[in-house]
N, C-alpha and C positions, 0 to 999 in steps of 0.2 A: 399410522400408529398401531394398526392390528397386525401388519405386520414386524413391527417393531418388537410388539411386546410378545407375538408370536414368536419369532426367533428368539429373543429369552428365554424364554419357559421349555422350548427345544432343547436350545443349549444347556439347562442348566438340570434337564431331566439328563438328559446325555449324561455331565459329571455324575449323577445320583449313579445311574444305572452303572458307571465307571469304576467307580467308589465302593458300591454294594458286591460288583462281581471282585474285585481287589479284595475287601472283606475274604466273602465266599470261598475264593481259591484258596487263599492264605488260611483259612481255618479247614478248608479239607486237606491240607498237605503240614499243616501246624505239627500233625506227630512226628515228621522226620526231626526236629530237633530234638528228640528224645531219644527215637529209635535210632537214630544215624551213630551217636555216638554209643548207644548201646552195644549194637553189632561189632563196631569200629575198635571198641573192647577186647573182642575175641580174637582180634588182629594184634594188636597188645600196644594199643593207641590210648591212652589214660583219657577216659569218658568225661572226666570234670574239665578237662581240656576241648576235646574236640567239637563240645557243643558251640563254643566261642565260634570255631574253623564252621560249623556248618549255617552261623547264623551268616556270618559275616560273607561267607562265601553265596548262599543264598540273596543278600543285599546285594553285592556287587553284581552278582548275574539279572537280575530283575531292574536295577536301573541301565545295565545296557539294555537290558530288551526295553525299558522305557524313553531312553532319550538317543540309541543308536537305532534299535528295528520299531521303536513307535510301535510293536505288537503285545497282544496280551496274550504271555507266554509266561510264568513263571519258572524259574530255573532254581533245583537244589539240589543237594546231595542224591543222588538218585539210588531209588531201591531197588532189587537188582544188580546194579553194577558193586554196589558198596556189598554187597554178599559175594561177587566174584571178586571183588577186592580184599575181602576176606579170610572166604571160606577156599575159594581156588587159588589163589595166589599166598596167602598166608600159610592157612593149613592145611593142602593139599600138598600144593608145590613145596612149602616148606620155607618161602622166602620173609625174611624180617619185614617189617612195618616202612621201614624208610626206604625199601626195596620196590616195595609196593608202590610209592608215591613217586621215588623214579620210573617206574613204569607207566606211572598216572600223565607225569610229565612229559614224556614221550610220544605217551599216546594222545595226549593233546596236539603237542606240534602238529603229528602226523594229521588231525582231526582240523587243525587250522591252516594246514595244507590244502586238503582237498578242500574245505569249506574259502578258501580266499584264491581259487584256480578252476581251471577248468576240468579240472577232476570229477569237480562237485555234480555238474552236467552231466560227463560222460558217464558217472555210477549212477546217477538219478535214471538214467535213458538205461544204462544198461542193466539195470536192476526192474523186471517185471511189471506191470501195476497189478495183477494177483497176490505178489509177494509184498510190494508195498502197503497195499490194504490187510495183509496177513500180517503184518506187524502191527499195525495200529489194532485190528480184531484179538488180536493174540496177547496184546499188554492188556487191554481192555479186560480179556476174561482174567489174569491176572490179577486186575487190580479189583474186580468181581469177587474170585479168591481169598482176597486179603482183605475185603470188605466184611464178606459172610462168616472169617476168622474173629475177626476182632466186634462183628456182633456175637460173637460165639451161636451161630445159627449152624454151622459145622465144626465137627473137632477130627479127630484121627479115630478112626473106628476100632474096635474091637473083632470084629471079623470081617471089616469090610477094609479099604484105605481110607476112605470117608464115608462118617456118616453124619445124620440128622443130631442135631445137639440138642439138649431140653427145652421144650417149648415153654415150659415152668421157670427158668431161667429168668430172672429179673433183667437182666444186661442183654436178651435174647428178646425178651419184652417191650423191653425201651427200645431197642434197634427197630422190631417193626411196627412199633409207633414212629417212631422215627422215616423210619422207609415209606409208609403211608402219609404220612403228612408231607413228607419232602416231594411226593409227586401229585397229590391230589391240589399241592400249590403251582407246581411246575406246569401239570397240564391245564390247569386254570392261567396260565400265563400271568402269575403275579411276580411282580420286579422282586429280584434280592427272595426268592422262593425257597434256595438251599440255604441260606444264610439264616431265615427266621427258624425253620425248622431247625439246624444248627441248636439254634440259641433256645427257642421251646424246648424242643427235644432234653437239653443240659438243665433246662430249671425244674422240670418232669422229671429229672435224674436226681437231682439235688434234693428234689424236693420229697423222693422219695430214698434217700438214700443212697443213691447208684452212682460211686466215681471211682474214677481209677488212682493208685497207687504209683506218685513219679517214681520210678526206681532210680531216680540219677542225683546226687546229690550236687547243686547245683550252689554254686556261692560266685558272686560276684568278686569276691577277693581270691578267686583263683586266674582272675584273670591278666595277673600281674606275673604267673606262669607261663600264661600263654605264648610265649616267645620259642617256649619249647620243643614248640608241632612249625616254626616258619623253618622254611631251607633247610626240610630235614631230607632232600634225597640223595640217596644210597646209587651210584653207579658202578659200584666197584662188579656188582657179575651183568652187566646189561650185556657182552658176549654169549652169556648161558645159554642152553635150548629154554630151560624154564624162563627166563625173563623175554628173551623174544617172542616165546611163544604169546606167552601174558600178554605182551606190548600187540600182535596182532588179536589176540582175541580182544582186547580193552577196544581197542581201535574200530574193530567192527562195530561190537555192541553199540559205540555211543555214536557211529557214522551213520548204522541203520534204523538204529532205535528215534536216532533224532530226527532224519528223515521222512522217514515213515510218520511217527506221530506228527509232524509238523506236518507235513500233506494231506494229513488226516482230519485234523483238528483248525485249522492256522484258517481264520476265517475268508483273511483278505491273501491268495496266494502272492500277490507281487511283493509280499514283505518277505517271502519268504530266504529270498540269501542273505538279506541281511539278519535277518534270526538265526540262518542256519551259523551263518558269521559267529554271533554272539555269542552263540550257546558255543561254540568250539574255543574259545578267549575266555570263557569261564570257565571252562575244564582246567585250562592252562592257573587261572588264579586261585581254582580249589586246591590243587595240586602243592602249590608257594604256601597256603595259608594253612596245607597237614591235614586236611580228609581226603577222602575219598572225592572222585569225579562229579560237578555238578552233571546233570544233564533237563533236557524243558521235562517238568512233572507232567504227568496226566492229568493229575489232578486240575492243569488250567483247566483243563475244560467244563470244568464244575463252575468256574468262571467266566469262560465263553458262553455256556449255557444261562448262566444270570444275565448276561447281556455284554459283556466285555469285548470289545472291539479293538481298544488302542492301545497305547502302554501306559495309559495314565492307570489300569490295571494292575500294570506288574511294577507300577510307583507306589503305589496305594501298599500291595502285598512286601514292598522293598523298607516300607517306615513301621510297618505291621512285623516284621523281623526285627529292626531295630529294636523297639519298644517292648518286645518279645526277651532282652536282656535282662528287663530290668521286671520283668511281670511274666518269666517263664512259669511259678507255684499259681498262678490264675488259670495255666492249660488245665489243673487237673478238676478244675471243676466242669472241662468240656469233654465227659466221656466218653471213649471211643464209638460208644455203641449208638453217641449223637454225631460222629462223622461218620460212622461204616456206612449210613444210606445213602449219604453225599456219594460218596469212593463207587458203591455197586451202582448207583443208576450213571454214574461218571464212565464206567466200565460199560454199561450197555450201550450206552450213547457210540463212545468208540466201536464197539464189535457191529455197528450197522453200517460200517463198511466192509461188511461180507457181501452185503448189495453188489459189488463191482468188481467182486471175483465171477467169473463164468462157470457155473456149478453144473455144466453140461459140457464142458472139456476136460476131462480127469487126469490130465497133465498139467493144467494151469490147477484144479483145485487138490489136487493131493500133496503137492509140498506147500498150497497154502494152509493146509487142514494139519500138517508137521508142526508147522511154525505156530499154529492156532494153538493147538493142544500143550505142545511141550512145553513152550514157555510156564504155563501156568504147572504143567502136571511136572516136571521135572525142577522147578524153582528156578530156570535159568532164564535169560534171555540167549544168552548165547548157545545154548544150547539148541532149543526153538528154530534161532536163525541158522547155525550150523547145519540140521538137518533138512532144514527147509531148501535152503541157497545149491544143497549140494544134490539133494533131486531132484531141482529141478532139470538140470540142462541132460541128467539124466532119463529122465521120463520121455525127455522131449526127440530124445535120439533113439529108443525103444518105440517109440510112437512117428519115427521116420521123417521130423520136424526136425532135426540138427539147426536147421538155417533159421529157424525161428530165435535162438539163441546169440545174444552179443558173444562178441571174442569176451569183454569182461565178464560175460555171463559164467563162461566157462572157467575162467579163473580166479575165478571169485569161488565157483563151485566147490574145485579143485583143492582152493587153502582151507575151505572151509571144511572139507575133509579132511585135509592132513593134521586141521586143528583137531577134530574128533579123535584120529588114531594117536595123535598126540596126548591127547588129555586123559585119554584109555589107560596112556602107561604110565601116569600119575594119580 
């Protein structure tokens, strides 16, 4: 009988701890449906539209990670790509929106290529573990960046690039309230620790005043438009240098990014092809439904960290979108300045896999320490990974190791250079 009702209470703390990390994530990565189509804007993607593309596509990715990888992974629009979706391939390159999305398309197959072959292997092996922990470290301080932004604890300096932002700051106030109590619960190991502070945090906001302003004008009745952003891609230039180019750099970002963070994060590794699977078949459905690329948020692991193990997870964060339709004017009573703590201890959590770089062989750590920096200091991931991939095999032939390096190591290097001198002259 005691073990009867023992395994109950197991079980059924299990779903709590499921439930609460599902919450959790889904409220720490909750602003991309604001911000995704915000950006997506600038591409000249009608925002009252593409919020629809990034709930729906966010659902779809989240119950394969729930009922095909059983992992607790969530998968959305991801930040970063949707800027090189953007800002490089829009208005850089200069290609239209539906051009983009043919690119997006592209670069999924190619991404559910490697991920459904044995590709997947041979660039996992041939790809470093310095550099693989340099991508999970280097989104990390990233998403640290975009945490300490949006508590406005830093802005853009006046004589500096960055500086220290007003500690008087009401919204700077509530963040490190926020940030205090989100770890003085975490290291007290209390269940659902980001999630109460979340929710503390926002009523301390409210209560004093402090929310943010949805910039998106949001109506339910646009969504009888929505038909506007399906099957909208553009192959008429996929020949170009600029669309090929695009298509290889799209291709890396979300082959390494996902990689990397999944190696990083991904509790139980044997799920990991079939996550890697998913999240590559969700790029392909973000692509059909007019945003930009999903790819697995960092932000699970604000989830993993609450306790999240399985995909009842990224179920939980998959009906937490749905219902997110119809109750998106309730985000703005949860101000950013009550996720930024979530997002930066989310971000340190990730950079403690600099542990597993060798920080006494300075060929393994200085294109990890490329990859670290730039992503965050340059706004890129690709660009991060670009310089990173491409000194490596460099360093290693300066340092009379050539043989240390995969043949893909070196080809890999190599595109990832001609993508640099390429993007130079755009």
């Amino acid at each position: 009988m005691r073990d009867l009702f023992g395994g109950a209470l197991r079980k059924r703390s299990i779903w709590q701890r499921e439930l609460i990390a599902g919450v959790t994530a889904f409220f720490a990565i909750s602003y991309i449906i604001i911000v995704n189509p915000l950006i997506l804007a600038d591409a000249g993607i009608p925002a009252e539209l593409s919020v629809f593309a990034t709930i729906f596509s966010s659902v779809i990715g989240c119950l394969l990670m729930a009922f095909v990888a059983n992992a607790p992974i969530v998968l959305t629009p991801g930040m970063g790509i949707n800027a090189f979706f953007t800002y490089t391939v829009c208005v850089t390159m200069g290609l239209h929106w539906h051009e983009a999305i043919a690119i997006s398309l592209v670069s999924g197959l190619i991404f559910a290529f490697v991920a459904c072959t044995k590709w997947c292997l041979r660039l996992s092996q041939a790809v470093p573990a310095s550099l693989k922990s340099a991508i999970t470290a280097g989104i990390g301080l990233y998403l640290v960046e975009i945490g300490l932004v949006k508590a406005q604890l830093i802005q853009r300096g006046t004589s500096s690039i960055i500086e220290l932002g007003s500690l008087t700051n009401p919204v700077a106030l509530l963040a490190i309230f926020g940030l205090l109590l989100s770890l003085a619960l975490y290291l007290r190991g209390v269940m659902g620790s980001f999630f109460i502070a979340i929710i503390v945090t926002s009523l301390v906001g409210y209560f004093f005043g402090i929310h943010d302003e949805v910039p998106l004008d949001l109506n339910l009745a646009h969504l009888s438009r929505y038909p506007e952003l399906l099957l909208q891609a553009d192959f008429s230039q996929m020949l170009s240098i600029p669309f090929l180019l695009s298509v290889f750099s799209m291709s890396m970002i979300m082959i390494f990014e996902t990689m990397g963070l999944l190696e990083g994060i991904l509790p139980n590794q044997r799920k990991f092809k079939k996550t890697f699977e998913g999240s590559a078949f969700t790029t392909m459905f973000s692509s059909l439904l007019g945003t930009s690329p999903t790819v697995a948020a960092a932000e699970s692991a604000a989830g993993i960290a609450s306790g999240g193990r399985t995909g009842l997870m990224a179920l939980t964060a998959a009906v937490l979108f749905s219902l997110s339709l119809f109750f998106i004017p309730l985000l703005s009573f949860v101000p950013q300045a009550a996720i930024a703590p979530v997002i930066i201890i989310t971000g340190a959590m990730m950079m403690q896999q600099l542990q597993n770089v060798d920080f006494d062989d300075f060929s393994e750590w200085f294109p990890a320490f490329l990859v670290i920096v730039l992503i965050p200091w340059s706004n890129s991931i690709s660009t991060g990974l670009a310089f990173g991939f491409a000194a490596y095999p460099l360093l290693k032939v300066m340092n009379g190791r050539a043989r240390e390096v995969h043949v893909l190591g070196y080809m890999l290097g190599f595109l990832f250079l001609l993508n640099l001198v390429f993007q130079a002259g755009f």
